[in-house]
C-alpha positions in Angstrom: -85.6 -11.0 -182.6 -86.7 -8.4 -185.7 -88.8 -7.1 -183.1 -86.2 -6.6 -180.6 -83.9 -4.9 -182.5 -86.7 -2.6 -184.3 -88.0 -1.4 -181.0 -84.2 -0.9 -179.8 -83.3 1.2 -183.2 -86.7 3.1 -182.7 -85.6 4.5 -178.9 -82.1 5.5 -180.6 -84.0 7.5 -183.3 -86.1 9.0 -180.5 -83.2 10.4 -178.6 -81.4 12.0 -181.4 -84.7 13.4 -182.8 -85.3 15.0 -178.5 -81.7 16.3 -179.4 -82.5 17.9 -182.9 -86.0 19.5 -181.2 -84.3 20.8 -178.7 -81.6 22.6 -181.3 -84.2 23.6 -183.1 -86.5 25.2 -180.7 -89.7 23.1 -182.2 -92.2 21.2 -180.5 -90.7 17.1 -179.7 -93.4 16.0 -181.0 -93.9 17.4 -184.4 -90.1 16.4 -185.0 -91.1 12.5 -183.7 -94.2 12.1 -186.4 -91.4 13.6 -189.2 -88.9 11.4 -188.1 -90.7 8.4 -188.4 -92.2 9.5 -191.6 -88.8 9.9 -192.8 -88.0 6.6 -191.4 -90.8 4.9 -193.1 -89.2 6.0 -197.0 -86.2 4.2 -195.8 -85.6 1.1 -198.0 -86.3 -1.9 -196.6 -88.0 -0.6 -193.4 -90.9 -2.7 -192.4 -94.2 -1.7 -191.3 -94.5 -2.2 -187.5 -98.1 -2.6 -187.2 -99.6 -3.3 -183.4 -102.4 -5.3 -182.3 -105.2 -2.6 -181.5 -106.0 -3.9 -178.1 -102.3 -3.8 -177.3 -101.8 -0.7 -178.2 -104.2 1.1 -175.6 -103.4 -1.7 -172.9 -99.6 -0.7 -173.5 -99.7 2.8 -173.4 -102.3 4.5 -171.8 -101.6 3.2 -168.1 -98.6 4.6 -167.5 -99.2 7.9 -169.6 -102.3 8.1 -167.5 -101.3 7.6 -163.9 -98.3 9.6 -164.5 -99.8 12.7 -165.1 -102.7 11.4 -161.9 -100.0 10.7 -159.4 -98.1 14.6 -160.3 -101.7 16.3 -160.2 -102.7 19.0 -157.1 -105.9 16.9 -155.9 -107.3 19.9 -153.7 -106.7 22.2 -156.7 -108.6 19.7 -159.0 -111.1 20.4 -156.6 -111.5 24.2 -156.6 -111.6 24.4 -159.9 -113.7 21.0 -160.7 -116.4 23.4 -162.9 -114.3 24.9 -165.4 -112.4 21.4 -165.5 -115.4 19.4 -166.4 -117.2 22.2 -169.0 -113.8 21.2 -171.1 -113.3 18.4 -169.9 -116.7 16.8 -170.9 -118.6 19.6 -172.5 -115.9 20.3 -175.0 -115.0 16.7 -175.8 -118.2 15.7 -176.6 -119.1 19.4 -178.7 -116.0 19.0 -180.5 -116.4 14.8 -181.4 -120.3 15.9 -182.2 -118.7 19.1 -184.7 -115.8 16.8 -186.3 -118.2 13.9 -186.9 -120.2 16.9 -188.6 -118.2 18.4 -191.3 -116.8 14.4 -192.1 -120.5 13.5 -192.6 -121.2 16.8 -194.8 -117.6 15.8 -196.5 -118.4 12.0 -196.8 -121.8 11.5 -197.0 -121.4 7.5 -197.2 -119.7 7.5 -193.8 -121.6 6.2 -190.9 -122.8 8.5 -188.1 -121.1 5.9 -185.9 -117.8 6.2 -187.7 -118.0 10.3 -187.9 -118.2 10.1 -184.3 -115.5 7.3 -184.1 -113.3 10.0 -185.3 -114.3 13.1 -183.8 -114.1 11.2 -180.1 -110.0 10.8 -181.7 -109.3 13.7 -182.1 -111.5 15.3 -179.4 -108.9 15.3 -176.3 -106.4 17.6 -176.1 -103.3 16.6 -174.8 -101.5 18.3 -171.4 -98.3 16.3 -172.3 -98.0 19.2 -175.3 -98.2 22.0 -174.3 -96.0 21.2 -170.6 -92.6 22.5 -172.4 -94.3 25.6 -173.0 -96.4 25.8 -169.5 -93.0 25.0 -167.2 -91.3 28.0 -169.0 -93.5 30.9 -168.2 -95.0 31.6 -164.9 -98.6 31.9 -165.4 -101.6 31.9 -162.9 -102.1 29.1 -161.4 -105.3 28.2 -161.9 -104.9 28.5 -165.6 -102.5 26.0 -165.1 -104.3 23.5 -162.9 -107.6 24.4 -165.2 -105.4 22.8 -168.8 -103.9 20.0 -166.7 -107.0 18.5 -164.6 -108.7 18.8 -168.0 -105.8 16.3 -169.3 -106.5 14.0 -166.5 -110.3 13.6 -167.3 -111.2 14.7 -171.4 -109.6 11.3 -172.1 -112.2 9.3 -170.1 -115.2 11.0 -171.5 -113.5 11.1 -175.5 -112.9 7.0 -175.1 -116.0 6.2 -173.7 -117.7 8.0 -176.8 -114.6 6.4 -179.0 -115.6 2.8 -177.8 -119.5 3.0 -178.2 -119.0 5.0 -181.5 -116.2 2.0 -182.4 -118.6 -0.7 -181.2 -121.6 0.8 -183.7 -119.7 1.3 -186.5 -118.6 -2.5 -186.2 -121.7 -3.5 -185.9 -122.3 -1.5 -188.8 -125.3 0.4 -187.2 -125.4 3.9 -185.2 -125.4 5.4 -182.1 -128.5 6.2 -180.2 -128.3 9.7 -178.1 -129.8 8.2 -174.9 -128.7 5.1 -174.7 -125.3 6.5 -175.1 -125.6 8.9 -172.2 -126.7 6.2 -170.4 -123.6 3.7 -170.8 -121.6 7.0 -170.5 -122.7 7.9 -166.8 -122.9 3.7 -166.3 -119.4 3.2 -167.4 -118.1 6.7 -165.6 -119.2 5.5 -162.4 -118.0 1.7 -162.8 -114.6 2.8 -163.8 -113.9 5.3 -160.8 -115.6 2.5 -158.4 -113.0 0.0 -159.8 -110.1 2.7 -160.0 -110.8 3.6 -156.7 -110.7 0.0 -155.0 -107.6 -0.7 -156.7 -105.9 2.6 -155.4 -107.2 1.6 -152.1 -105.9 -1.9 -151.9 -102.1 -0.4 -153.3 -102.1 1.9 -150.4 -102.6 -0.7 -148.0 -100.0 -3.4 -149.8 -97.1 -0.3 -150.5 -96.5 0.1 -146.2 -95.8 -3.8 -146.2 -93.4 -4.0 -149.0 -90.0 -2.0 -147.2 -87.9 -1.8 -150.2 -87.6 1.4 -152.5 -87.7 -1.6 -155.5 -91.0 -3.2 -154.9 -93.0 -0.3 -154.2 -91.9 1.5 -157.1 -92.9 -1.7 -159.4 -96.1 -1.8 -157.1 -97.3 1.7 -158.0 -96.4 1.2 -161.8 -98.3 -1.7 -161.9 -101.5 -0.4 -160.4 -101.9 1.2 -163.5 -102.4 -1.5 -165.2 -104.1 -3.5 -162.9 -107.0 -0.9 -163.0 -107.1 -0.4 -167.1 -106.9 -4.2 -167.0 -109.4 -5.0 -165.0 -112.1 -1.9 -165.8 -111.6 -3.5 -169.4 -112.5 -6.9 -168.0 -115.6 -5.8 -166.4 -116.3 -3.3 -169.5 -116.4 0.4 -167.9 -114.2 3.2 -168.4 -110.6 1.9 -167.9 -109.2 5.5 -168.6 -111.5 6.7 -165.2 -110.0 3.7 -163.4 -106.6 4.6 -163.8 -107.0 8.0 -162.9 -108.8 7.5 -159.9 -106.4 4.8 -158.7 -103.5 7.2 -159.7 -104.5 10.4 -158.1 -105.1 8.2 -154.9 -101.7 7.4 -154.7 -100.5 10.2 -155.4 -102.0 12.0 -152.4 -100.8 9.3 -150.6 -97.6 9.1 -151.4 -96.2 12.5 -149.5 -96.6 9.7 -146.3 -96.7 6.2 -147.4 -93.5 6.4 -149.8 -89.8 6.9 -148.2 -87.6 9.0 -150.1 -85.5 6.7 -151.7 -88.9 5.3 -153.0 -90.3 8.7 -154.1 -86.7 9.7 -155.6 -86.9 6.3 -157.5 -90.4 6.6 -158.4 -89.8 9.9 -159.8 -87.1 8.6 -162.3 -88.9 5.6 -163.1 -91.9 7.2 -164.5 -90.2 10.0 -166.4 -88.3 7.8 -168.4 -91.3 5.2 -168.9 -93.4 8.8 -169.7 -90.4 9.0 -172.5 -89.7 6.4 -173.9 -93.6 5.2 -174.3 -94.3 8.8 -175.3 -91.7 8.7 -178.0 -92.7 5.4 -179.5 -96.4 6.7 -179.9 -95.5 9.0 -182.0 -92.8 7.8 -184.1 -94.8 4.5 -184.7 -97.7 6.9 -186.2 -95.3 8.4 -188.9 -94.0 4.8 -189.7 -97.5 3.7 -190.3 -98.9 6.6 -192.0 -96.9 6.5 -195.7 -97.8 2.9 -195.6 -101.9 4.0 -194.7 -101.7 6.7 -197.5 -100.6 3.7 -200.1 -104.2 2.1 -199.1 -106.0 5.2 -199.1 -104.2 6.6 -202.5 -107.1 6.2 -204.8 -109.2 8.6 -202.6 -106.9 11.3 -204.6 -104.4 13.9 -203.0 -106.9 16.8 -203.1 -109.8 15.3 -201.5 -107.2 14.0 -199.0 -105.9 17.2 -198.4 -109.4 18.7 -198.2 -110.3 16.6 -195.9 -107.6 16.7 -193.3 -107.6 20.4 -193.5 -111.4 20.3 -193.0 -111.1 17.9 -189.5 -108.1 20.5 -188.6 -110.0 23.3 -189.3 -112.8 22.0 -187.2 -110.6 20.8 -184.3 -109.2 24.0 -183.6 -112.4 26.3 -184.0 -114.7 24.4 -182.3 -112.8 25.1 -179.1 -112.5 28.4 -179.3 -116.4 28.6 -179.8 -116.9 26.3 -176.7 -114.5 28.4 -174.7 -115.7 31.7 -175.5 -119.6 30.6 -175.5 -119.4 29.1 -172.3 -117.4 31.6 -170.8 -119.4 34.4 -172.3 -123.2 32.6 -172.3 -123.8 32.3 -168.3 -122.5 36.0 -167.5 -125.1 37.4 -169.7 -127.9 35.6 -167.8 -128.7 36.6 -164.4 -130.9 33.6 -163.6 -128.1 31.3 -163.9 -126.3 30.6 -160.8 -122.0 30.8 -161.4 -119.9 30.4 -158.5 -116.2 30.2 -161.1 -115.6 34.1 -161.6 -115.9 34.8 -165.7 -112.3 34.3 -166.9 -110.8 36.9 -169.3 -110.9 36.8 -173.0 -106.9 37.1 -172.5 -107.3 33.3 -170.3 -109.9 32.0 -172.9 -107.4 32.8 -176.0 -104.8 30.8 -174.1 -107.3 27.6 -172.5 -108.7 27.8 -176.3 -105.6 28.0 -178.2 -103.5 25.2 -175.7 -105.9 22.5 -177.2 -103.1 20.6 -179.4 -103.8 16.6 -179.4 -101.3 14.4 -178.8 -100.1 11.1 -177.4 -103.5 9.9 -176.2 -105.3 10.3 -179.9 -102.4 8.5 -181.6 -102.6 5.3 -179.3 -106.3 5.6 -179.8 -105.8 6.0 -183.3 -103.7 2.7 -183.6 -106.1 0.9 -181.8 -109.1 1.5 -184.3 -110.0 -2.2 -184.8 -109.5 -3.5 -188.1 -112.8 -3.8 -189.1 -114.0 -0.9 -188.8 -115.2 0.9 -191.4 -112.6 3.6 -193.4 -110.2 2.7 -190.6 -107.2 3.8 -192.7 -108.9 6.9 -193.7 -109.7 7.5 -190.1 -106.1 7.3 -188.7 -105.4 9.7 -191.4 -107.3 12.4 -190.5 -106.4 12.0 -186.9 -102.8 12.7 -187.8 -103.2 15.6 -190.0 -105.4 17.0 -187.2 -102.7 16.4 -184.5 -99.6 17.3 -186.5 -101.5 20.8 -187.3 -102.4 21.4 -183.8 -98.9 20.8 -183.1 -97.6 22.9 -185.8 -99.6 26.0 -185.7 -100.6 26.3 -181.8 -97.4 24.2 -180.4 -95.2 26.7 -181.9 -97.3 29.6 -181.4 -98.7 29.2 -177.7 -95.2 30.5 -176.1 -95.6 33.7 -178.2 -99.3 34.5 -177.1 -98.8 34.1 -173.7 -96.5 36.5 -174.0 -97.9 38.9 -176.7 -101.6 39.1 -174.0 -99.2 39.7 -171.1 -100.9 37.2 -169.2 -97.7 35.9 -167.6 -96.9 36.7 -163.8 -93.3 38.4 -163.2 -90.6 36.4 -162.7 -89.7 36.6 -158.7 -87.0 38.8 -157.3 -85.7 36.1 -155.2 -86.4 33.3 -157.6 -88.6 31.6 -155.7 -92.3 31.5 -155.8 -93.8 33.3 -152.4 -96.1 30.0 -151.1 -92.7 28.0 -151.6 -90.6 30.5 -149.9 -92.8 30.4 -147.2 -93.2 26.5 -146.8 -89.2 26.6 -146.5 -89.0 29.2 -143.8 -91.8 26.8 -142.4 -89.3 23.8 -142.4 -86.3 25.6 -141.3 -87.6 27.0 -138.3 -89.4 23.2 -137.4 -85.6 21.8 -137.9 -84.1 24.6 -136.2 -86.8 24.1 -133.0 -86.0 20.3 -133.2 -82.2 21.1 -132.8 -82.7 23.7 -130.0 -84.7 21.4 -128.0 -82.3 18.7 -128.2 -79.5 21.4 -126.6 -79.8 20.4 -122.8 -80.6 16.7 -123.7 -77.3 14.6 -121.5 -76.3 12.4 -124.6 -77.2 14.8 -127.5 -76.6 17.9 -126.5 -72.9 18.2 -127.5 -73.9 17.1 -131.3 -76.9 19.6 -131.3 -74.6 22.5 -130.3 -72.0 21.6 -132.9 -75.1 21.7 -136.2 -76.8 24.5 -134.4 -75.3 27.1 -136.7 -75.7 25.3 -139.5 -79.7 25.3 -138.8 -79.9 29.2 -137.4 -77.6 30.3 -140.9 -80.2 28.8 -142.9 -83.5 30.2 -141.4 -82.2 33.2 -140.6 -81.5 32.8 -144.5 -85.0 32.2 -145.2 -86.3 34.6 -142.6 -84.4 37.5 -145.1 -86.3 36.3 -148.3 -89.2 36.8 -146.7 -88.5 40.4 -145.2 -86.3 41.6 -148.4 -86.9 39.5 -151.4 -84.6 42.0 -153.6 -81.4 41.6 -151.1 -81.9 38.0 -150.6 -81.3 37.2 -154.3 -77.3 38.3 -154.4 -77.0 36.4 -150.8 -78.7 33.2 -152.7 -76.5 33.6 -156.0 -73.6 33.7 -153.5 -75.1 30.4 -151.8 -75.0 28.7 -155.2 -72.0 29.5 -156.3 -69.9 28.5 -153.1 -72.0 25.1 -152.8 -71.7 24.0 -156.1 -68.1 24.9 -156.0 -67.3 23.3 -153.3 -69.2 20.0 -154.3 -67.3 20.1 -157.5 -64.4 19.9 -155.8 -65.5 17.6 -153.5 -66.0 15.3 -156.2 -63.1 16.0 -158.3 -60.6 14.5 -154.9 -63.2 12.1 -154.8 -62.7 10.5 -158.1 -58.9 11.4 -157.9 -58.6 9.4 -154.4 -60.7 6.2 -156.4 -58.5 6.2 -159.1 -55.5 6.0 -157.3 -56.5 2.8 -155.8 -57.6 3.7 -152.2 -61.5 3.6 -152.9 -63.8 0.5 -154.0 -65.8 0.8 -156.7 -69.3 0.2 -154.3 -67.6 3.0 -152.0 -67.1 5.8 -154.9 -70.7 5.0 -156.2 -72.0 5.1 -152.7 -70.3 8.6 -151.7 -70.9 9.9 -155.0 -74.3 9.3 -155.0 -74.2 11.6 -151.8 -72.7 14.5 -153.6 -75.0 14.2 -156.6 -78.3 14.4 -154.1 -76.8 17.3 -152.4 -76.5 18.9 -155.8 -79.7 18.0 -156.5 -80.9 19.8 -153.0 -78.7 23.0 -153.4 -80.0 23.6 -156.9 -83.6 22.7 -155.6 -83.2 25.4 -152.8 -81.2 27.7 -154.3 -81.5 27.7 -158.1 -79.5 26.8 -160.9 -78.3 29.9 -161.7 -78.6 29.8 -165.7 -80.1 31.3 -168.3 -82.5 30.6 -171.1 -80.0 30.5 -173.5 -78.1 28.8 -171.0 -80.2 26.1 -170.2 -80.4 25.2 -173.9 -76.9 24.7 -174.2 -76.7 23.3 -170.8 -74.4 19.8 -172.0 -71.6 22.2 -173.3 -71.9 24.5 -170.2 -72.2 22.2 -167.4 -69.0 21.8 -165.4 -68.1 18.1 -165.4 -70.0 15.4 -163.4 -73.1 17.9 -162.8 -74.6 15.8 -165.6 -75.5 13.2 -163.0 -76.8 15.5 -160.5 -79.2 17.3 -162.4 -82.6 16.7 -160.6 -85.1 14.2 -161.9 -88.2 16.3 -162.4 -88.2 19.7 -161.8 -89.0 20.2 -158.5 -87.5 19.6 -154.6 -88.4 16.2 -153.7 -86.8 16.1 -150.4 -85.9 18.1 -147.1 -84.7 21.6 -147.6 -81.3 22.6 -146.2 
């Protein structure tokens, strides 16, 4: 029951810290590890200490498959190069350059332990910097570049982590070719096993009919593939990955709506709350692993975490640049990627803050090994300074290099625009067909305006982006007025007795998704500024309508 209630107090801390981030204007995370450092001076606060293999079989699957199932599989694919140079190349150049300068620091340390923690605190994290990316409007294939790198840097940096972990248990060291060799061996095992698994849900999710099920199918996929690439001992990160981006593709037409609505909203709150607890469980543990390290002295300590910082952060920018740089000065290598700007290599180099991913790995150094304490040490002064210095910063040098696109005239990006005048004029066809039909004719007369106002709607944005965006703020405003008020006679009618309860949820549930939908299509009409404040400016009962995630999820009007 102490467990229970720690866990439940732990989310409440989590919400008010989101609340005091947000206020602030800092980075979630940095505000989490304080928290929970904070937390930990407490009196009577105990150490919640988990069981290392629990820790990565609890929180990795989820994070993991989320960010798979959201990712652009064909745009993966374009840019697959640049992906895997960072992905792989600067992984394993930045574990190789931590384990390094903790070698030259602590000459005692094993090579297998040096590596241990350079594989940590290797992978940036995606999850970081996505406040920051969602604000500005930058090229896209920057975008996709930072995100697919997400998806696959944490396979490679735990494959090292885990023969690196197994060594230094073993108390001996890593040889470079055999450990190339179980890399590729345990790269290909886990996207065979992630892939059969993803197969197999796809087949299962059409049989199950109910929104319910296939939502707790898909969620526990995940698992199923970490679980059972760590039973057969390959790379249980690749296996989620693969199993999620195959269901993710295929879940535009195997899901219904109700089941991609519902799927949505499940795994943003899992994403969360497991997200949250990550980090707040590392600054409860870390006063109590800086009482077992204490004799080690404050300025060696501090020495050394700036030293693994230092070395985090730099050695990216070299792999960036040198990379980028290297291959266009030599002629008689073959490049097919066009050579990205120093302006796009600031911002891939400087987006590199870690994050959830190295704190569960961090937790789940086994016991044993070697300096364990000292090791999750130096992982968090690493992540809380890439957090601190280049979560805080990145916003400003995006927009300092002037690498961010305009913000549309119609507030709506072109290929979307387009897609919608795509889907209007296939519903509008569908209706006009349907005009001389005996039995449905009358009906597709009576919605026939309804479907020409909003193509011939769409048909404007495309011809006269500038004019269409008064006509859309106009849209908005009579809509979401209108649905406001809808609601308010609503509730009015329930509470004078002549609505049940299941009836009011039922029909309000209507008017929230057709909020959702006109503030999808049209846009929500708010500032910055705005947006910040958005509980003390939204009108009452559009707190329930905001949209899940931040994009359309269903038909368009």
């Amino acid at each position: 029951m102490p467990l229970v209630e720690a866990i439940l107090a732990l989310i409440a801390a989590c919400i008010g810290f989101a609340l005091l981030a947000r206020r602030l204007a800092v980075p979630y995370a940095v505000i989490l590890v304080l928290g929970g450092m904070g937390l930990a001076l407490v009196p009577q606060v105990p150490e919640i200490r988990l069981d290392p293999e629990l820790a990565l079989a609890l929180f990795l699957p989820p994070l993991l498959q989320a960010s798979a199932w959201r990712t652009d599989w064909r745009a993966f694919r374009r840019s697959i190069g640049p992906i895997l140079m960072l992905a792989v190349g600067a992984v394993l150049f930045t574990a190789l350059c931590v384990a390094g300068v903790a070698r030259l620091l602590l000459s005692e340390m094993p090579w297998s332990v040096a590596i241990a923690l350079g594989a940590i605190v290797a992978p940036p994290d995606a999850v970081a910097a996505e406040a920051v990316l969602q604000r500005l409007r930058l090229p896209r294939r920057l975008v996709t570049v930072l995100q697919g790198e997400s998806l696959v840097n944490d396979a490679s940096a735990l494959v090292l982590y885990k023969l690196a972990v197994a060594a230094a248990v073993a108390r001996g060291d890593l040889v470079p070719l055999d450990g190339a060799l179980s890399f590729l061996l345990l790269a290909a095992g886990g996207i065979g096993i992630g892939w059969a698994i993803g197969r197999a849900a796809i087949r299962v999710l059409p049989r199950l009919d109910d929104p319910m099920l296939e939502v707790t199918t898909s969620f526990l996929a995940g698992y199923a593939a970490f679980l059972a690439g760590e039973a057969l001992g390959v790379s249980s990160v690749l296996a989620v990955v693969t199993a999620g981006l195959l269901m993710g593709q295929a879940q535009h037409g195997l899901l219904s709506s109700g089941s991609r609505l519902g799927a949505q909203a499940v795994w943003r709150f899992v994403e969360f709350i497991l997200t949250s607890l990550v980090f707040i469980l590392i600054g409860l543990q870390l006063n109590h692993v800086l009482e077992r390290i204490a004799d080690r002295g404050t300025a060696q300590l501090l020495r050394l975490g700036l030293a693994v910082a230092a070395t985090v952060i730099l050695s990216r920018f070299l792999w960036v640049f040198a990379t980028a740089w290297l291959p266009a000065r030599m002629p008689w290598v073959g490049r097919t990627d066009p050579v990205p700007s120093w302006r796009h290599g600031t911002v891939v180099a400087w987006a590199g803050m870690r994050g959830v991913v190295s704190l569960a790995v961090a937790l789940a150094l086994p016991l044993d090994v070697p300096d364990r304490d000292l090791l999750v040490f130096l992982a968090f002064v690493a992540i809380l300074a890439t957090l601190v210095v280049q979560g805080t910063t990145l916003e400003w040098l995006i927009r300092r290099l002037g690498i961010g696109l305009p913000p549309q005239d119609g507030g709506i990006d072109p290929e979307e625009a387009e897609g919608r005048r795509v889907i209007a004029e296939a519903a509008l066809g569908e209706i006009q067909r349907r005009l001389h039909d005996p039995l449905e004719g009358a009906i597709a007369r009576d919605i026939l305006p309804e479907f020409q106002d909003h193509a011939g709607h769409l048909q404007r944005i495309a011809s006269d982006r500038g004019a269409a965006a008064a006509e859309r703020a106009a849209r908005r405003r009579l809509r979401l007025a209108a649905l406001e008020a809808a609601r308010a006679r609503l509730i009015a009618h329930a509470l004078a007795g002549h609505l049940q309860s299941e009836g009011l949820h039922r029909l309000e549930q209507e008017l929230d998704l057709e909020e959702m939908r006109v503030r999808a299509v049209l846009g929500d009409g708010r500032s910055e500024a705005e947006r910040a404040a958005a509980p003390a400016l939204r009108p009452a009962g559009a707190a329930r309508a905001a949209p899940v995630t931040g994009q359309p999820t269903g038909p368009e009007a």
